[in-house]
Backbone as JSON, one array per atom type, in Angstrom:
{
  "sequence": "XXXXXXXXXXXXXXXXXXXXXXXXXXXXXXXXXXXXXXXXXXXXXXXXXXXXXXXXXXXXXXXXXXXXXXXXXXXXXXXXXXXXXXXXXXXXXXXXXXXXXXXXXXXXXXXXXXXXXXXXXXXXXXXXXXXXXXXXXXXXXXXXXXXXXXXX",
  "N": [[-28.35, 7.49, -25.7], [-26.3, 9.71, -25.25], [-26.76, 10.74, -23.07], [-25.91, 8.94, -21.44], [-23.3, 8.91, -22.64], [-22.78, 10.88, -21.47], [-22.94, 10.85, -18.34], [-20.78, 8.28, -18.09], [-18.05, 10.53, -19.36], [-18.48, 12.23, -16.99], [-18.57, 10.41, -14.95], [-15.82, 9.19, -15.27], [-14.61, 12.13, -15.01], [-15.04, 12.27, -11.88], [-13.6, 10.26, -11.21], [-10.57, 10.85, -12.22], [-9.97, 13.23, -10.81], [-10.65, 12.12, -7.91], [-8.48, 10.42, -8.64], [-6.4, 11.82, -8.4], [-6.32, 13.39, -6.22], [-5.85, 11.39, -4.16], [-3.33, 10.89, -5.19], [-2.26, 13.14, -4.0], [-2.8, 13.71, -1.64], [-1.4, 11.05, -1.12], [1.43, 11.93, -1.19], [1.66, 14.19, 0.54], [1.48, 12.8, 3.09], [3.29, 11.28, 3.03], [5.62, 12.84, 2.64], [5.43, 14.31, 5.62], [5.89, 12.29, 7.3], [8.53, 11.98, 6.68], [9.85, 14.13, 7.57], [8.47, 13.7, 10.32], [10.0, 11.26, 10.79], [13.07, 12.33, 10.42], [13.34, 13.29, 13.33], [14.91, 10.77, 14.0], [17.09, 8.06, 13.85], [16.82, 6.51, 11.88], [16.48, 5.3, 8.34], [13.98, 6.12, 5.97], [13.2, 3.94, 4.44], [14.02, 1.79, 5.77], [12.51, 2.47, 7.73], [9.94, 1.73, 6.73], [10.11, -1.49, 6.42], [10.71, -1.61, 8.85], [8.02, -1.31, 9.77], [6.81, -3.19, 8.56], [7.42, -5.75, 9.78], [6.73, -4.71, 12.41], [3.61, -5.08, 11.76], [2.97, -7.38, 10.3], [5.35, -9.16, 11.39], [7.61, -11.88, 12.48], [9.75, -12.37, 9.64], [11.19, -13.78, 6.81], [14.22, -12.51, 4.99], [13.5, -12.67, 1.98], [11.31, -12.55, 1.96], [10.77, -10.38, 3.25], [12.2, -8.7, 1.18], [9.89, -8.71, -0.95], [8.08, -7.95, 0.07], [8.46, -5.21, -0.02], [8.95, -4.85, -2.27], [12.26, -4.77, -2.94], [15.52, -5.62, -3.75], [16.91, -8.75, -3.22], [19.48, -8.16, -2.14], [19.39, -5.88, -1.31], [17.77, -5.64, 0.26], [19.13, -6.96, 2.3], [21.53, -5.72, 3.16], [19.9, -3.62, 4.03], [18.78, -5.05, 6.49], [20.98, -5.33, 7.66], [22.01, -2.86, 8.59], [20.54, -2.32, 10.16], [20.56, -4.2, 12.2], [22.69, -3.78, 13.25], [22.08, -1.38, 14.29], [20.55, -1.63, 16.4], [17.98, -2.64, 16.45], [16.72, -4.84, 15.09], [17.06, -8.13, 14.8], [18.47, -11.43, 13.42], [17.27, -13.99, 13.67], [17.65, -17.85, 14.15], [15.1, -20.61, 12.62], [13.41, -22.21, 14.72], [12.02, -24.69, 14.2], [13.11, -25.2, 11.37], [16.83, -25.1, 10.79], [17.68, -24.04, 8.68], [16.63, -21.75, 7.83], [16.66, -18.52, 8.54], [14.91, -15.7, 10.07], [13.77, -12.51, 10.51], [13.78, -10.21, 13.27], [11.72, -8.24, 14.94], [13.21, -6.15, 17.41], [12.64, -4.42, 20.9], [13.63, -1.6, 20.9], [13.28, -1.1, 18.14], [10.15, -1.33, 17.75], [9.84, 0.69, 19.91], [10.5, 2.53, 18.22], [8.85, 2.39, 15.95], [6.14, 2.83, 16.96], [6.12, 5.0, 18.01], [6.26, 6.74, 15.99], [4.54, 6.49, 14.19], [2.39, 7.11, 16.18], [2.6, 9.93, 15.96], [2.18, 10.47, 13.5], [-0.38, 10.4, 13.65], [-1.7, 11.42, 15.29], [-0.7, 14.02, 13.34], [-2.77, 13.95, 11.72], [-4.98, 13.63, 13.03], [-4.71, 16.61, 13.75], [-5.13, 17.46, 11.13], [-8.14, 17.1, 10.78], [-9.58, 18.55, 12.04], [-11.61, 20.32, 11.02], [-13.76, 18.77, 10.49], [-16.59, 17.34, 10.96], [-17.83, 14.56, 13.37], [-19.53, 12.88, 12.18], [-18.7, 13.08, 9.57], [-16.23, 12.58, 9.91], [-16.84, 9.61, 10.39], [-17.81, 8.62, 8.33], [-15.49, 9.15, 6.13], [-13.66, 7.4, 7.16], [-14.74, 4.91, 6.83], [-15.22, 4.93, 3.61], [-12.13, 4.94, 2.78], [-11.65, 2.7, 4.2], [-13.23, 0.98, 2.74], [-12.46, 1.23, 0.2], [-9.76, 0.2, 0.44], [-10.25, -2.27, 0.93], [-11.53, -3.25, -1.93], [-9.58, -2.99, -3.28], [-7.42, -4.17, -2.23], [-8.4, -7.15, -2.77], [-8.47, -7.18, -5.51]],
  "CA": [[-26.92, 7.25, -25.8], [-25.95, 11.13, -25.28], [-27.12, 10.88, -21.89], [-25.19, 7.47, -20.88], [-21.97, 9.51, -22.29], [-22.09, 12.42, -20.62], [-22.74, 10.21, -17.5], [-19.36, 8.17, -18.75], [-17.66, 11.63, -19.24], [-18.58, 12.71, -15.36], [-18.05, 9.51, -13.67], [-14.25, 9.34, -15.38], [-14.18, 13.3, -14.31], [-14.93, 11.87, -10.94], [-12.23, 9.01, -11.26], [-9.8, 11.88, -12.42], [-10.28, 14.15, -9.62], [-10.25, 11.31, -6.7], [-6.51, 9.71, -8.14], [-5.38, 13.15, -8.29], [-6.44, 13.52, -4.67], [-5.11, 10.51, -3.56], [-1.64, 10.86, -5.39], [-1.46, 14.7, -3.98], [-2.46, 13.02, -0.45], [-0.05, 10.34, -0.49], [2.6, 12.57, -1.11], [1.79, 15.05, 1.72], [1.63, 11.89, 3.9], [4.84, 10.42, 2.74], [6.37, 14.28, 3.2], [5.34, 14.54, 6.75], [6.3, 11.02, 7.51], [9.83, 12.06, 6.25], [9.38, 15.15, 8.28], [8.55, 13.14, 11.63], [11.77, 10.34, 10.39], [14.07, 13.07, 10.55], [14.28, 13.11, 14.6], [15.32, 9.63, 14.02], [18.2, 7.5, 13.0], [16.27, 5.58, 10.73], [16.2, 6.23, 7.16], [12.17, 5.76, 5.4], [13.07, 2.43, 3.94], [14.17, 1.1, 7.4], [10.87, 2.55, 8.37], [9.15, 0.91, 6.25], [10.83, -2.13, 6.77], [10.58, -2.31, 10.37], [6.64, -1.5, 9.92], [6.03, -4.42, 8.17], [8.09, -6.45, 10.72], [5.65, -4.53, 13.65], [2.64, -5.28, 11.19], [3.27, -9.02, 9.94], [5.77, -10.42, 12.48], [8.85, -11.9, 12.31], [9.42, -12.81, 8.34], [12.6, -13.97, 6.42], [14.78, -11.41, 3.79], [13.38, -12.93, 0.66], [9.34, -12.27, 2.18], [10.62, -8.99, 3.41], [12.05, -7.84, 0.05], [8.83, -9.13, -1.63], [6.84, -6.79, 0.54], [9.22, -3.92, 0.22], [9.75, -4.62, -3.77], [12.83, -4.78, -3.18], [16.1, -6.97, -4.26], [17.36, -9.65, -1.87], [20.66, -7.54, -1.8], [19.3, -4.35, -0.93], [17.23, -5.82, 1.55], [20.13, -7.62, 3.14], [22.34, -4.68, 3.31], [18.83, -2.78, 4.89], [18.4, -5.94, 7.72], [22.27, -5.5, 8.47], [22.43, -1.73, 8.98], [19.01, -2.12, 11.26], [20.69, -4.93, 13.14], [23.68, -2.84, 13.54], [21.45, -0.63, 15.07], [20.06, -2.95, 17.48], [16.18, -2.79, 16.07], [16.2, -6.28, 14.96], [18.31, -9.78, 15.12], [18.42, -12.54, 12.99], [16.88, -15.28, 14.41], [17.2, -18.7, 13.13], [13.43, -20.83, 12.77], [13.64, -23.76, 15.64], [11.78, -26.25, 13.31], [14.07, -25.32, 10.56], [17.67, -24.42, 10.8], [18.28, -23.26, 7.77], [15.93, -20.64, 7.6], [16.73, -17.24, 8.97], [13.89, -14.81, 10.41], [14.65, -11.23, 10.97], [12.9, -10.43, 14.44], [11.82, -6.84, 15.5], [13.68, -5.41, 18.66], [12.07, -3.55, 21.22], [14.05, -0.45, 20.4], [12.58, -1.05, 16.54], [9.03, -1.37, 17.97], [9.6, 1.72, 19.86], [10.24, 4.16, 17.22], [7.7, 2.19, 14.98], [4.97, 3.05, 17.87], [6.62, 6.41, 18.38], [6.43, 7.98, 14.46], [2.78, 6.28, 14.07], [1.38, 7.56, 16.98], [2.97, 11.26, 15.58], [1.66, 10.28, 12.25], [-1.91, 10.21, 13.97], [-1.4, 13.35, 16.09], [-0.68, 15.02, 12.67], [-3.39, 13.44, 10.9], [-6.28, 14.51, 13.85], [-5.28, 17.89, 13.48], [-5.79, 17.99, 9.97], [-9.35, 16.72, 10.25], [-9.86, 19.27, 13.16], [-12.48, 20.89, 10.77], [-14.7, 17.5, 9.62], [-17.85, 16.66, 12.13], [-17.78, 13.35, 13.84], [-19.64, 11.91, 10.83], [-17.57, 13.05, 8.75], [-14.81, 11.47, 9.81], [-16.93, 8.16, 10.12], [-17.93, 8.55, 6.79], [-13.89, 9.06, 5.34], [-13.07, 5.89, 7.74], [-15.26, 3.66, 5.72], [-15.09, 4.85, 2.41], [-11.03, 4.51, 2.86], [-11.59, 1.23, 4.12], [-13.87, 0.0, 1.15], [-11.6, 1.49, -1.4], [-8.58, -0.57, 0.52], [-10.65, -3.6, 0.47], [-11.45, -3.85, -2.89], [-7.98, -2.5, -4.22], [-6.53, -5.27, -2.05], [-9.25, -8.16, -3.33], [-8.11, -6.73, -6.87]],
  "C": [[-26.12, 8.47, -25.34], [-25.88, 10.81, -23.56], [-26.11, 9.91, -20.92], [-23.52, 8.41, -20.83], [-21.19, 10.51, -21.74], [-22.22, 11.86, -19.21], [-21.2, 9.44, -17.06], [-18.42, 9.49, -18.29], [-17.5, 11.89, -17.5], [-18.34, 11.97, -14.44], [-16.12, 9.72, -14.08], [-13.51, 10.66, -15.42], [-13.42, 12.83, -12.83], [-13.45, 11.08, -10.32], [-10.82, 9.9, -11.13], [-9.68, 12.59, -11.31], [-9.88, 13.03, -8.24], [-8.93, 11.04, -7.1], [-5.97, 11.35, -7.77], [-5.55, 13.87, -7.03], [-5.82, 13.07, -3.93], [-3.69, 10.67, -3.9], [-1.28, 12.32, -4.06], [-1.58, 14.54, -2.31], [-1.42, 12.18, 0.26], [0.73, 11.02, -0.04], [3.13, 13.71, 0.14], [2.11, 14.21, 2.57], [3.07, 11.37, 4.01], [5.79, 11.86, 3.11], [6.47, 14.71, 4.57], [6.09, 13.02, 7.24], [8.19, 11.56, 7.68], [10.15, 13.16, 7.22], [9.88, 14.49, 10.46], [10.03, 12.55, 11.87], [12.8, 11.21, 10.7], [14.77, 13.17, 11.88], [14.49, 11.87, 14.96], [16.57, 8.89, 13.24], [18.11, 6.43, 12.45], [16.18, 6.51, 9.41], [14.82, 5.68, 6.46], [12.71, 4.23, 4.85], [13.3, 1.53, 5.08], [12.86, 1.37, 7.87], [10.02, 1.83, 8.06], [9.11, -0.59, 6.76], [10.34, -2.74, 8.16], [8.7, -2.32, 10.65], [5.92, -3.02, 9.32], [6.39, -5.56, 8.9], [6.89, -5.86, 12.03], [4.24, -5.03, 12.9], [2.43, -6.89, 11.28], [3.81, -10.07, 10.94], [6.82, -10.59, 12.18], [8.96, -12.48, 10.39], [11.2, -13.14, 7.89], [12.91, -12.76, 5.19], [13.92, -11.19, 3.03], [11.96, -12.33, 1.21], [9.42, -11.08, 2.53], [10.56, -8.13, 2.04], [10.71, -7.77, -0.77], [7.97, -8.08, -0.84], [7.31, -5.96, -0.08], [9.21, -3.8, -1.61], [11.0, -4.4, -3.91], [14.11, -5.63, -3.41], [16.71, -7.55, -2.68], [18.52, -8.8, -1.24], [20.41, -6.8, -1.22], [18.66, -4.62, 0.29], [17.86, -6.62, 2.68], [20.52, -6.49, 4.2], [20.93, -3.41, 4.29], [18.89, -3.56, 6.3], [19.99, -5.25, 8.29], [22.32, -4.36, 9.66], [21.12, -1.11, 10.65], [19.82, -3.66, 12.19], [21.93, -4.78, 14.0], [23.27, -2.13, 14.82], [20.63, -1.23, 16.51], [18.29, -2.85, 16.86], [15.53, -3.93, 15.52], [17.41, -7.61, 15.04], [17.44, -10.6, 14.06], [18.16, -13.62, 13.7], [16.48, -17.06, 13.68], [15.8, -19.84, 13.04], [13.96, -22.05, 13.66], [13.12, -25.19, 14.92], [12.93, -26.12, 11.95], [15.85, -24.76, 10.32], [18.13, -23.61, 10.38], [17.42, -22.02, 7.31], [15.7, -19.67, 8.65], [15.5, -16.34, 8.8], [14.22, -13.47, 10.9], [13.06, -10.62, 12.09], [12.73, -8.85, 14.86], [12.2, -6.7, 17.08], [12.91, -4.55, 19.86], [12.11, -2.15, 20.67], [13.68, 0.03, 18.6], [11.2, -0.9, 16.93], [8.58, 0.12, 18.62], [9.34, 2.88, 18.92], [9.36, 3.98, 16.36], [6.24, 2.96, 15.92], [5.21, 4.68, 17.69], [5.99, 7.59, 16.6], [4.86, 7.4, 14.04], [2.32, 7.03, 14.93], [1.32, 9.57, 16.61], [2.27, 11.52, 14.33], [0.1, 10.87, 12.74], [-2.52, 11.56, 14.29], [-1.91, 14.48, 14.68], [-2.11, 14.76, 11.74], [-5.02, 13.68, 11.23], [-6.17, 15.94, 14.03], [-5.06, 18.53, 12.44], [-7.66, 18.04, 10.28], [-10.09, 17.59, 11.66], [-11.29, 20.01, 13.12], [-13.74, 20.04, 10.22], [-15.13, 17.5, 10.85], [-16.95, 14.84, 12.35], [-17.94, 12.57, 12.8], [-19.07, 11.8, 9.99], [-16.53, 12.45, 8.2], [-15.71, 9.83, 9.8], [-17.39, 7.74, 8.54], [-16.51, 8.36, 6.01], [-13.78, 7.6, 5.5], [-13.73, 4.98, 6.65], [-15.04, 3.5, 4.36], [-14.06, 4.63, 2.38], [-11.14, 2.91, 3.07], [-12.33, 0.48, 2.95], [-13.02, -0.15, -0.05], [-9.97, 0.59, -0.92], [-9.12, -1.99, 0.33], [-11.02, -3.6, -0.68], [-10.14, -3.38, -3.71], [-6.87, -4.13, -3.55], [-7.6, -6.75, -2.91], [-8.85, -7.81, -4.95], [-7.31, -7.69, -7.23]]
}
């Protein structure tokens, strides 16, 4: 029994140690991100925003806020100020009239392409000092831990 809990004990070390990796990762990520955003006249929630529009596709408000977590209002007042901008249009669905689709722009697709591909840049010369395997080793284990966090 001793043996089992000090096993216990060291795996929920383990556990401990990886979130507190991952939070202190995000946050660098999300800091540089904000970083890159800056030579842009987008603000991070528009970023977001328009990534899940380059990700997903064209989608309506209510399925955007639902990604975004956020309220129908806020995500109105987000579509407007981005359609202002020219980075997307309202487009209404041809089988249904009454249902409005908010459509990514070229000029939205650009800067989505543009601050990813910078993202990447910054992201290969962190890992400047990891072997080849290395990195194919991260790649997977990231991807396992997104597939079962999303299957969750």
């Amino acid at each position: 029994m001793e043996l089992e809990d000090a096993r216990n004990n060291s795996n929920l070390e383990q556990v401990a140690d990886i979130e507190k990796d991952l939070r202190y990762i995000s946050g660098i990520i999300k800091q540089k991100g904000r970083e890159i955003l800056s030579n842009y006249t987008i603000t991070p929630p528009q970023f977001i925003a328009l990534q899940w529009l380059f990700e997903e596709g064209d989608m309506t408000i209510g399925e955007l806020s639902n990604k975004m977590y956020l309220a129908f209002s806020t995500t109105t007042d987000l579509v407007d100020r981005m359609e202002k901008n020219e980075l997307v249009v309202r487009v209404k669905n041809p089988n249904d009239r009454r249902v409005v689709q908010i459509h990514l722009l070229d000029e939205g697709k650009r800067i989505i392409d543009e601050v990813i591909k910078k993202r990447q840049i910054y992201l290969q010369d962190v890992l400047v000092n990891f072997s080849p395997e290395e990195i194919v080793t991260l790649k997977e284990n990231l991807a396992k831990l997104h597939q079962e966090m999303r299957e969750e």
